[in-house]
C-alpha positions as CSV (number, residue, x, y, z in Angstrom):
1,X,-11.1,-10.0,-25.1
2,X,-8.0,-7.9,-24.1
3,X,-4.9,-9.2,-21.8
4,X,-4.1,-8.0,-18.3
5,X,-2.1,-10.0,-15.7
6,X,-1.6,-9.6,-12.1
7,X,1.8,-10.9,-10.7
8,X,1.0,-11.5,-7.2
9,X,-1.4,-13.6,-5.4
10,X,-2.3,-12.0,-2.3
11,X,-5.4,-10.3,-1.1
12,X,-4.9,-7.1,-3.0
13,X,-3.7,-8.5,-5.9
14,X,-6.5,-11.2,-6.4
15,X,-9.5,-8.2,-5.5
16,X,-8.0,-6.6,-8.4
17,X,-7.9,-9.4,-10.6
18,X,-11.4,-10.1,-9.9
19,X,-12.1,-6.7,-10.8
20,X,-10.8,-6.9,-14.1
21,X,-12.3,-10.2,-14.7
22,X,-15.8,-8.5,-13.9
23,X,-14.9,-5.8,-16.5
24,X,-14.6,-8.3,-19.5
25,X,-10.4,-8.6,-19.3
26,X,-8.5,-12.2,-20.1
27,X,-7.2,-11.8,-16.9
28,X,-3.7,-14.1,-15.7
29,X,-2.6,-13.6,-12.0
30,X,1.2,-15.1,-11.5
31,X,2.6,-17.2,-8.5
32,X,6.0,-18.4,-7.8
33,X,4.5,-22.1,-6.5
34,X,3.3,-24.1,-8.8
35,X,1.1,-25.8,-6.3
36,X,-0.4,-22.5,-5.6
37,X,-1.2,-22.1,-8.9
38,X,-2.6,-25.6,-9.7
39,X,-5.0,-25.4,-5.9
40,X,-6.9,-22.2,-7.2
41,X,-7.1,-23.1,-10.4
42,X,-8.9,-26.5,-9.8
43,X,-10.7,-24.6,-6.7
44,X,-11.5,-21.3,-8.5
45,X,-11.0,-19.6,-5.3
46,X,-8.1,-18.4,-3.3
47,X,-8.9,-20.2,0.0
48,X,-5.5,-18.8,1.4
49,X,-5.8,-14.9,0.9
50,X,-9.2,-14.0,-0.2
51,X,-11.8,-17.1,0.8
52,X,-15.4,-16.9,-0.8
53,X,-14.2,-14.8,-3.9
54,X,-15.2,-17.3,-6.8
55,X,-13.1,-17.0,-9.9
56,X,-15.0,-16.8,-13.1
57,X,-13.5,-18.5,-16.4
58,X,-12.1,-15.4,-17.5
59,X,-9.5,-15.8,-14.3
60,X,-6.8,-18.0,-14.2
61,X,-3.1,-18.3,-12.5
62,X,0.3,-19.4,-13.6
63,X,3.4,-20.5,-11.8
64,X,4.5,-19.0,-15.6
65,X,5.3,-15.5,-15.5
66,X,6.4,-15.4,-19.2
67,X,3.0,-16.6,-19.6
68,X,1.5,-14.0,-17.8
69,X,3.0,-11.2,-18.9
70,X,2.9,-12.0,-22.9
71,X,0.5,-9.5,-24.6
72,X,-0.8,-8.3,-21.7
73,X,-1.8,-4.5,-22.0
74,X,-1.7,-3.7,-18.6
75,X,0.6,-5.8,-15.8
76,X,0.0,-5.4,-12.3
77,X,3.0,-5.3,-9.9
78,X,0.9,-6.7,-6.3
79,X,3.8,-8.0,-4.6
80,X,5.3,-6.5,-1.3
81,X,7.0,-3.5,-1.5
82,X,10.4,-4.8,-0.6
83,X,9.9,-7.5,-3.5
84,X,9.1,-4.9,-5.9
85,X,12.5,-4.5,-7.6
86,X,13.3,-8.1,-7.9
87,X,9.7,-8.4,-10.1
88,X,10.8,-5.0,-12.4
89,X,14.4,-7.0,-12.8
90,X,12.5,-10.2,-13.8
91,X,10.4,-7.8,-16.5
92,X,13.7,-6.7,-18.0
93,X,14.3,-7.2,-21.6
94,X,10.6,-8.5,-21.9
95,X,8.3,-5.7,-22.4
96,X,7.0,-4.2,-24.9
97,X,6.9,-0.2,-25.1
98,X,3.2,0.1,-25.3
99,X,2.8,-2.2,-22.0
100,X,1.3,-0.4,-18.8
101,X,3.1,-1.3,-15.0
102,X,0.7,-0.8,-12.6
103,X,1.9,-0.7,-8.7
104,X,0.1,-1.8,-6.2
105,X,2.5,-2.0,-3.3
106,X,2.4,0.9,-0.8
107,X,6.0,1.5,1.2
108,X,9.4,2.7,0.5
109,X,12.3,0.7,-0.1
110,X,14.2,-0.7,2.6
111,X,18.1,1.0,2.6
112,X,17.7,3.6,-0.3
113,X,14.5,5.2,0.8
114,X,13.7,5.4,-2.7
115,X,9.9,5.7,-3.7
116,X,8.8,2.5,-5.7
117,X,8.6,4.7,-9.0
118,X,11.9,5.2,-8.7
119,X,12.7,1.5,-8.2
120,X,10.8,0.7,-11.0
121,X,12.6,3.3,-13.3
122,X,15.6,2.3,-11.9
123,X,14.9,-1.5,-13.4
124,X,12.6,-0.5,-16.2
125,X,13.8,2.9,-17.5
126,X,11.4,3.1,-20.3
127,X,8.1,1.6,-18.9
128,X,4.7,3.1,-18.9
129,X,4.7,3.2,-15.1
130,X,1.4,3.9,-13.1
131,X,0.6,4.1,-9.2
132,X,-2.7,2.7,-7.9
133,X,-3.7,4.0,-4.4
134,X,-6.6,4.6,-2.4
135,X,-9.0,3.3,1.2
136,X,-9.7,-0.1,-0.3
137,X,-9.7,-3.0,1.7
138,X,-9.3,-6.3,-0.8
139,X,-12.1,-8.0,1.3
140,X,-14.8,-5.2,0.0
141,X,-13.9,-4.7,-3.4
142,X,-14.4,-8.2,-3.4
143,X,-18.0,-8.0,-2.2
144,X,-17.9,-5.0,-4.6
145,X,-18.9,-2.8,-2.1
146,X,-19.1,0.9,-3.8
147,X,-15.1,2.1,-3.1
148,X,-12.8,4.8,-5.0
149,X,-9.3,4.9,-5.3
150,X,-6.7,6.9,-7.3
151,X,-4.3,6.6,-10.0
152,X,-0.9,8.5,-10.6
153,X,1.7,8.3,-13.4
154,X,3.9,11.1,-15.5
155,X,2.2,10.0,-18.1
156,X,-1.6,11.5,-18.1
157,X,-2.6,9.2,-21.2
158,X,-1.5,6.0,-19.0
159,X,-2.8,7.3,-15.7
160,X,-6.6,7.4,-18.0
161,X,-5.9,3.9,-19.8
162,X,-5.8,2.5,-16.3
163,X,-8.5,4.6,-15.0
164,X,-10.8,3.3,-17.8
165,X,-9.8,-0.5,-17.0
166,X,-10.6,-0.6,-13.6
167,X,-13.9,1.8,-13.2
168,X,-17.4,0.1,-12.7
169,X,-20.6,0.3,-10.8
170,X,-18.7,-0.5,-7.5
171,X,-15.1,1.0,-8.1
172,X,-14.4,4.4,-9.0
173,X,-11.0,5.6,-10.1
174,X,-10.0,8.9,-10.1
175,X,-6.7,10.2,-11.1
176,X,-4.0,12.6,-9.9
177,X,-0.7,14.1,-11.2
178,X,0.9,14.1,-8.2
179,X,2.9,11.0,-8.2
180,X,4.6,11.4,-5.2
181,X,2.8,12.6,-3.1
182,X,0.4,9.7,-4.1
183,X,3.1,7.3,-3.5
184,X,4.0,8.8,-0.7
185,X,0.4,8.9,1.3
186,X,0.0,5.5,0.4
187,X,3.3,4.6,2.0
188,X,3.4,6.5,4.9
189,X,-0.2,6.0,6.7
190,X,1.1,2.6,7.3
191,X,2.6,3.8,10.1
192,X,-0.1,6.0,11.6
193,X,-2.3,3.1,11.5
194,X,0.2,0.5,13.2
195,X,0.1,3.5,16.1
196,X,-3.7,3.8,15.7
197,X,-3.2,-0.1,16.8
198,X,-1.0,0.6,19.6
199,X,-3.3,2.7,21.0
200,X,-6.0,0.3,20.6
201,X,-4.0,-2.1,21.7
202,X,-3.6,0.1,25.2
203,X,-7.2,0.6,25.5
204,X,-7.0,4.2,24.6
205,X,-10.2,5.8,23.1
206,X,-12.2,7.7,20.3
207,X,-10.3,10.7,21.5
208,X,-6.8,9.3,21.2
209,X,-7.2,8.0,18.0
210,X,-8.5,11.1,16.1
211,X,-5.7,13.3,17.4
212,X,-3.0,10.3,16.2
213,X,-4.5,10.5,13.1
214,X,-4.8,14.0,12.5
215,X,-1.2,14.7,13.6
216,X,-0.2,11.8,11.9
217,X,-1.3,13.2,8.7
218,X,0.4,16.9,9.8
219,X,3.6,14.4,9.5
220,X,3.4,12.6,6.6
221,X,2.2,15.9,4.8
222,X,5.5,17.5,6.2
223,X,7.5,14.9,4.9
224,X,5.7,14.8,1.6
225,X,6.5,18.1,0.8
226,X,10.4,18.1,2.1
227,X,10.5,14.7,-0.7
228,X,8.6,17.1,-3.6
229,X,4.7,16.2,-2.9
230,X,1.8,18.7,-3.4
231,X,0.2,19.4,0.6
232,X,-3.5,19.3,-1.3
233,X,-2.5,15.4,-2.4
234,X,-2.6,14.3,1.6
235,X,-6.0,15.8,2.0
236,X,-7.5,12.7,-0.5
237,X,-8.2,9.6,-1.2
238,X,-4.0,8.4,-0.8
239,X,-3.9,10.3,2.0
240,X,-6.9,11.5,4.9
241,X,-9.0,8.8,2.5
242,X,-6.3,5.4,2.8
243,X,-5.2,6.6,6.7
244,X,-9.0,6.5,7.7
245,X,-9.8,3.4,6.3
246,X,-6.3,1.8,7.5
247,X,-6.7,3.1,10.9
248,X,-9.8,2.5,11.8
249,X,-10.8,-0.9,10.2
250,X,-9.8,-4.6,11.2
251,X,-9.4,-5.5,7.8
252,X,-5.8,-3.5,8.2
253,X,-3.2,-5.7,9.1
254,X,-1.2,-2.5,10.3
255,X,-3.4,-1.6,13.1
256,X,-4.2,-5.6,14.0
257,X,-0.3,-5.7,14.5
258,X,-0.5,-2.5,16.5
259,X,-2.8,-3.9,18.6
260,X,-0.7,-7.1,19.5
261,X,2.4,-4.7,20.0
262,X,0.1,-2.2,22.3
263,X,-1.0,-5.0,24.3
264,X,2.7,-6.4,24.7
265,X,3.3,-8.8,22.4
266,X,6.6,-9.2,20.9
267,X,7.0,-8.2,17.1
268,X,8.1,-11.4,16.7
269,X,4.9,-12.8,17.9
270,X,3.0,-10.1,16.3
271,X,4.1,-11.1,13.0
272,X,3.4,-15.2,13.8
273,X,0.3,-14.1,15.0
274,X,-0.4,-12.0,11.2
275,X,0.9,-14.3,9.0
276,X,1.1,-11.7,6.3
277,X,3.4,-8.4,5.3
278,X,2.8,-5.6,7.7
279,X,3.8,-2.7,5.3
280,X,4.1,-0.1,8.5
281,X,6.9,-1.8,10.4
282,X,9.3,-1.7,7.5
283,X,7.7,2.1,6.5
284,X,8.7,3.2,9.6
285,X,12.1,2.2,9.8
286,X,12.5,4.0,6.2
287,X,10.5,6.7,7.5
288,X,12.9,7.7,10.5
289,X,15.6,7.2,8.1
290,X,14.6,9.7,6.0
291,X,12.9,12.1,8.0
292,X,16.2,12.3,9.8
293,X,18.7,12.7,6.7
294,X,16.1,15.9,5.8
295,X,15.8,17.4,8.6
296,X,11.9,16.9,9.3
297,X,10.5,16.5,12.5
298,X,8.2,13.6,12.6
299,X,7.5,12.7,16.2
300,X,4.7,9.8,16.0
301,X,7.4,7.7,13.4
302,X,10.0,8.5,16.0
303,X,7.9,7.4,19.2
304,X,7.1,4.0,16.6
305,X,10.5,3.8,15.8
306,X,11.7,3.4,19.7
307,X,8.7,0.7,20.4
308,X,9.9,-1.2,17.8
309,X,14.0,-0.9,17.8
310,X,14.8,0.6,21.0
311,X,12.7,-1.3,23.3
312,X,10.5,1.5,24.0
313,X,7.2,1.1,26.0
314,X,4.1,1.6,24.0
315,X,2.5,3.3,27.3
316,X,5.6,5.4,27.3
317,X,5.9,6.3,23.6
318,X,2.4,8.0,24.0
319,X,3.4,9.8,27.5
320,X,6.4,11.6,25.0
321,X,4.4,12.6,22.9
322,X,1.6,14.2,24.9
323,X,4.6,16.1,27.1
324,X,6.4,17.6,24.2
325,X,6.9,21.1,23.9
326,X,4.3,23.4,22.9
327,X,3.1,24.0,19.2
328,X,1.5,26.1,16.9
329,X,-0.9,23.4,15.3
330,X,-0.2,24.7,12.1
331,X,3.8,25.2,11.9
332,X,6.0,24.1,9.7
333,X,3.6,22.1,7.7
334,X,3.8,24.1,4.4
335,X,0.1,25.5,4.9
């Protein structure tokens, strides 16, 4: 039975680890607590992140990530973005060259604006490195509910040894050469869904919501392209396919924070009230940051960015945007 490990515990990370569990893998998921570790592992379940998902005898944790990592053929990085880099630094000096890093985490990194390849390369120059992206909510790959997602890597030989680990009845994988655009989707619907929220949140309707997310996508496909992505890339599965799901689904901790926000919570209280990473708020800071420094006009991050740090009115945010000057729908979009 061949090795993979996950290091990461959350939602994500253990609906992967089942998946590979399911496909015949010695799988070994990695926590930093101990007690974490011992609770599921006596419990076979992870009551904390993903309750009812049984653990079959093929699944196991560690508070070890030596442990976890050691002959594994594939590692899976499902950690938060901003954590990302401090994992690849732990890897350093302990991988081999025919070990595969899968990332999970979707977002940018906070100050550099750097894509999480790019962290990754930064840490772990010669790693295999391979991006996993895609609508898939943890809570239905558990239930293996039929879902496809996409991988991305430089490599097309790592991109299929991935692809081949993770494909069954219930999850298809298809893969892409577009790295960064894959990365970048993935990254940047976060924040078109924590507005889809808002607007929820306001007790806007159907109407409001498909033309955030259709100009949301004009955005993040502008951007793409300024940063190097292929425009076709935003029109699948890690990018119209991950902002539908995000946007539109209560499984998405993005929009369940934009609702709290739209109906005048504090983000303080908004994040209480989660009690896990919301990916958007940190992608939109990035986001603006970058979008600025380039030049590219991205309106719906910009009316985010003043709701969250410039104490700007949800109500109000959506009142600039439907008054802006007149467009060509199609302009400036690279179509």
């Amino acid at each position: 039975m061949k090795k993979v490990c996950v290091l990461g515990t959350g939602s994500w990370g253990t609906a992967l680890a089942l998946s590979l569990a399911k496909n015949k893998f010695e799988v070994f998921m990695w926590t930093r607590r101990k007690e974490q570790a011992d609770y599921i592992n006596k419990n076979r379940e992870n009551t904390e992140y993903l309750p009812g998902a049984k653990f079959p005898e093929n699944l196991n944790v560690t508070d070890n990530i030596d442990e976890a990592i050691k002959d594994s053929e594939i590692i899976v990085i499902a950690v938060p973005s901003q954590s990302v880099r401090e994992i690849c630094s732990k890897l350093k000096g302990k991988l081999n060259s025919n070990q595969i890093l899968v990332n999970v985490a979707k977002g940018l990194e906070k100050g550099s604006g750097k894509r999480l390849s790019e962290v990754c390369k930064e840490e772990l120059p010669n790693s295999k490195y391979v991006m996993l992206s895609g609508p898939s909510h943890a809570e239905e790959v558990a239930k293996e509910l039929p879902t496809t997602i996409v991988v991305s890597a430089e490599s097309i030989e790592s991109a299929q040894t991935v692809q081949d680990a993770f494909m069954s009845p219930s999850l298809r994988v298809y893969t892409n050469p577009d790295l960064i655009g894959v990365e970048l989707g993935g990254a940047l619907k976060n924040i078109v869904a924590f507005g889809a929220g808002i607007c929820d949140g306001l007790g806007y309707g159907d109407n409001t919501k498909a033309a955030l997310m259709t100009r949301g996508i004009t955005e993040i496909s502008r951007l793409g392209i300024a940063m190097g992505a292929k425009v076709i890339t935003f029109t699948g599965l890690s990018g119209i396919g991950d902002l539908i799901v995000t946007c539109t689904s209560m499984h998405s901790r993005n929009r369940r924070a934009g609702i709290l926000i739209g109906k005048g919570y504090s983000l303080e209280e908004t994040l209480k009230e989660i009690k896990m990473v919301v990916e958007g708020i940190t992608a939109t800071e990035v986001a603006h940051d970058v979008a600025k420094k380039l030049g590219i006009d991205m309106p719906i991050t910009n009316a985010i960015y003043g709701v969250l740090h410039e104490g700007l009115e949800p109500s109000e945010a959506i009142n600039r945007l439907m008054t802006r000057n007149k467009k060509n729908e199609v302009e400036h979009i690279g179509l």
